[in-house]
C-alpha positions, 0 to 999 in steps of 0.5 A, a space after each residue: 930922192 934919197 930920204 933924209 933924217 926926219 923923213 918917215 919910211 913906211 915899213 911893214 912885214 909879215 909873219 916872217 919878216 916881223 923880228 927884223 922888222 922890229 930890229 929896222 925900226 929901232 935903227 932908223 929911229 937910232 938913224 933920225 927917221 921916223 918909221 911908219 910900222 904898217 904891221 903885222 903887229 905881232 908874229 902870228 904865222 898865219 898873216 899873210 905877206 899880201 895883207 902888209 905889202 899892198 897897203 904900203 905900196 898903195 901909199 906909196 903909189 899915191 905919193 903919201 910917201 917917198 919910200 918903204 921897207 918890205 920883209 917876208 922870208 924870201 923877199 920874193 912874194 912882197 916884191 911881185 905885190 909891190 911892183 904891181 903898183 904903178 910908180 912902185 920900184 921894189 928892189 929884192 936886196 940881199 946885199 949892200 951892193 945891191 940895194 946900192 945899185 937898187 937906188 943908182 940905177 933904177 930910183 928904187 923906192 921900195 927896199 925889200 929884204 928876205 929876213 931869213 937870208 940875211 943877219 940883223 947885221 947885214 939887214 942894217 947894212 942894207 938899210 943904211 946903204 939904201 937910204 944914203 944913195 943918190 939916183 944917178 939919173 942921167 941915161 938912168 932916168 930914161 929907162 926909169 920914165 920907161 917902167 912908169 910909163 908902162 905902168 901907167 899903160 895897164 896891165 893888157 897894154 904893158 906888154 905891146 
């Protein structure tokens, strides 16, 4: 489901990420979304990137949103913590393309963007790509039911 002007977008970011984030949040306001600002509150270098990331993939997870924006420096340490979550599709996009092919393909829920590999310019770009593309669905739904299903395995079973 591609998120709608109104919609609230959880967002949150550590240390790292916390100026684009700022940034993000004046656009989408800017855009007609309502964001939910789950921290950090501050640029404080000793938060750490776990501490933001599991409680928005947490409610993600438990469906009390649609869809959330990640930030850390890399990207890469709030994506593993995401997509431990079962129904959590975090996508790692430092372009517009791949954000794009993010929601086509695999019905990404949660953007994920490496604040410092990227411009404010290009983070908006991201964004705004994002949340106006539609999942294909299609022979991409199948393979999605597959990440979820394995998911839903645990962690012992996922692998078998």
């Amino acid at each position: 489901m591609t998120a709608a002007p109104g919609e609230t977008i959880l967002i949150a970011a550590d240390h790292a990420g916390f100026d684009l984030k700022q940034k993000l949040i004046d656009e989408l306001g800017r855009e007609g979304y309502k964001a939910e600002d789950l921290g950090a509150p501050a640029e404080k270098p000793d938060d750490d990137y776990p501490d933001y990331a599991h409680p928005l993939a947490h409610k993600i997870s438990r469906g009390d949103a649609q869809r959330g924006i990640l930030l850390c420096g890399s990207g890469i340490g709030v994506d593993i913590v995401a997509n431990r979550y079962p129904h959590v599709r975090a996508a790692l996009s430092w372009m517009p393309e791949i954000a794009e092919l993010s929601r086509r393909h695999n019905n990404s829920n949660v953007l994920v963007i490496p604040s410092r590999f990227v411009s404010t310019d290009e983070a908006v770009e991201i964004m705004k790509r994002w949340l106006t593309t539609e999942f294909e669905g299609g022979r991409h739904e199948r393979r999605v039911a597959k990440i979820d299903d394995a998911a839903e395995m645990g962690e012992a079973d996922a692998g078998s």
